[in-house]
Phi, psi and omega in degrees: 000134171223136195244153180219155206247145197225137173226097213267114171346165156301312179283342188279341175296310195302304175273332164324302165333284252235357171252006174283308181326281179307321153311303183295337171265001186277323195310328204273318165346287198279006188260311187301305183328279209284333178282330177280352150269322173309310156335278186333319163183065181030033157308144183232101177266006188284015172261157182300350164283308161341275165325334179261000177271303202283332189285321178307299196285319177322313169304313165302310190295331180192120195286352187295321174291010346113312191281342176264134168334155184262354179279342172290342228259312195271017174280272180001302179289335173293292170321305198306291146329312171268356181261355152284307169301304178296353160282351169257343165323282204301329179297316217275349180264000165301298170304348137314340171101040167270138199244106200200162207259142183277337189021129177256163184301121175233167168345125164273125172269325167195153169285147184237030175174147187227146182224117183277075172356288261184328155182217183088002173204146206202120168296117163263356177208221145249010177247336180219175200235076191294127174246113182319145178042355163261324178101202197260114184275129160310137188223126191266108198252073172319338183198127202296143126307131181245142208087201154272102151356070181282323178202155133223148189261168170236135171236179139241151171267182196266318171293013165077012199271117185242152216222103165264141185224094188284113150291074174267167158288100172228144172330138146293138186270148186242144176273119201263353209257146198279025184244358283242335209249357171300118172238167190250091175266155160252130182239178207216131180223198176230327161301297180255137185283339154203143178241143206262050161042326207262005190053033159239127190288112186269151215249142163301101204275340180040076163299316191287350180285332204266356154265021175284336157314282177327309177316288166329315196245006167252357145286298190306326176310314192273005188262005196235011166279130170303116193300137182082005172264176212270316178287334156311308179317258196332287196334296187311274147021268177325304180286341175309317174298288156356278175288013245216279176304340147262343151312326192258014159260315168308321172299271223303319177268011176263319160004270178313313218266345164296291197336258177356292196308275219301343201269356204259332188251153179259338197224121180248130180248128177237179167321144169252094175265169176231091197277349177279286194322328173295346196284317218306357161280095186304341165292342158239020150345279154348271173300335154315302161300331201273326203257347147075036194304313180323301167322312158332293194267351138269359139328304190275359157311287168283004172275317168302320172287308184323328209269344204066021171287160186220147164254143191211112160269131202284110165306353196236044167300314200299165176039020178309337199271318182259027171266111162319105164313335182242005174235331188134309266239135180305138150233105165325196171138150163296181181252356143323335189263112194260340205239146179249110166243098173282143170282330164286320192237326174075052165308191142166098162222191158304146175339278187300328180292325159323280166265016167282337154289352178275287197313328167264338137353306221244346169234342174249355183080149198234148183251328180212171154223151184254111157295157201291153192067013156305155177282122187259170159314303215207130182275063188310340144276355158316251149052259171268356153308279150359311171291328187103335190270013153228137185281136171293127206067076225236122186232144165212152213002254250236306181305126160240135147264153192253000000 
């Protein structure tokens, strides 16, 4: 997938608009179609020839539908499908005695992205993007797409910001990096946002906290608005910018901070967390959120596989933190308690350090341990220092990097 910034005249805004609009009533169109038939006399209209013949009359009947390419006309009918196969997924594995919500296919109030299966767009430069029926949008094409050029879509974001995004074919890549044979465990926290098999700590960065001044005061500009005037809309727009940017500082340094993991490790062992159950603690919710683990590891899935590398989730995640890594044996403690002091063996390292060695311990086994705060083979926060996405001098408990 390659995404690039689009930046589309007022008229070209202006149409964009009115083919989302318009996408969005043929789905509902064609979903009241297909339950009123099925009421009526039990008829089944979800498959796509069934679905692409009514999308033909719909077009004969109102011509407004006419304005839209006709391969966007028929992705509609593709969403439509598949929100019927996973909804027949989903029944037969509720009846196996799987516990899950079945959702039937419902109403669209609006689209947020139209997609050209198959054509309908053509690069005229390296500056602009010719769109059927729309015309040619400035395209910021920071990097060539490689491969073959299967769909792009067009989106906008809640900060009013539009977006192409080319779905290509490309060979799998096989990795080649000489390290291949090095493993890892990883445990993912809110004091450190990760710790290392290896006692080195990657420092959290908590974007969303150190943007809550900004947060703040760009709600209240939108609570001191009237609802539905123009100056809300801006408002909204603004904090929408906000939060835009820290999502996109949380990306760019969970990014970095794989690459870096994957190129470094050949076999990573991380957690099997269940992150809805961590949110329902509300005292840490937030930051759960904020640190964003789920996004992480799967970064570093496919970066592994890319890398010629594997990830393995540790099934024995539960109690890691108070299972001694080097005799076996539980030592309880609170999660207020940061330091693994065993009684048994007399081990005595950090909490997370303790279990990213239990995560590599349980699937792959340890070869060496590193005490927390050891010097490691390859400084990986060196690094992200180096990048910019941790500022130098950046501390943890005791420790400050430069």
């Amino acid at each position: 997938m390659y995404e690039y910034r689009l930046y589309p005249s007022k008229v070209q805004q202006k149409r964009l608009f009115s083919h989302f609009n318009l996408c969005c009533e043929l789905y509902n169109i064609l979903l009241k179609r297909c339950k009123d038939a099925y009421k009526e006399d039990k008829t089944a209209l979800n498959s796509k020839t069934k679905l692409s013949e009514m999308v033909k009359e719909i077009k004969d009947n109102d011509p407004r539908f006419k304005e839209v390419h006709s391969q966007v006309l028929q992705n509609c009918v593709d969403r439509l499908s598949k929100a019927y196969a996973n909804f027949f997924r989903r029944l037969k594995e509720k009846q196996s005695g799987k516990k899950i919500k079945v959702g039937f296919p419902r109403f669209k109030k609006q689209f947020k992205s139209i997609t050209y299966p198959q054509s309908g767009f053509k690069f005229i430069s390296d500056k602009k993007l010719r769109v059927s029926k729309i015309g040619g949008i400035p395209i910021v094409l920071h990097r060539v797409p490689k491969g073959k050029v299967k769909t792009m879509t067009i989106k906008r974001n809640k900060a009013g910001q539009w977006f192409a995004v080319f779905a290509c074919e490309v060979e799998s890549p096989v990795g080649t990096h000489s390290t291949t044979d090095k493993a890892v465990g990883i445990d993912v926290g809110i004091e450190s946002f990760a710790t290392l098999s290896t006692g080195e700590h990657i420092p959290n960065p908590r974007y969303l906290v150190k943007s809550e001044k900004k947060l703040k005061k760009a709600h209240r500009g939108v609570s001191g608005k009237v609802k539905g005037s123009k100056n809300r809309g801006k408002a909204i727009y603004r904090l929408a910018k906000v939060h835009v940017k820290v999502a996109n500082q949380r990306r760019d340094f969970q990014h970095k901070l794989s690459g870096i993991i994957t190129n470094e490790f050949g076999t990573i062992a991380v957690e099997d967390l269940r992150i809805n159950n961590m949110l329902k603690n509300h005292h840490l919710a937030k930051h759960i959120s904020d640190a964003s683990w789920n996004s992480f590891i799967q970064m570093l899935c496919y970066k592994a596989e890319s890398a010629n590398g594997r990830v393995l989730k540790n099934s024995k995640t539960k109690g890691s933190s108070i299972r001694c890594s080097n005799c076996g044996k539980d030592v309880p403690k609170p999660l207020s308690v940061r330091v693994h002091n065993c009684p048994f063996c007399g081990f005595t390292t950090h909490r997370d350090h303790n279990s990213a060695l239990n995560h590599l311990k349980d699937t792959v086994g340890l070869t060496e341990i590193y005490a927390c705060g050891d010097s490691t083979p390859t400084s990986i926060l060196q690094r992200l220092v180096a990048s910019g996405v941790v500022e130098a001098g950046t501390t943890f408990g005791s420790t400050q990097f430069h």
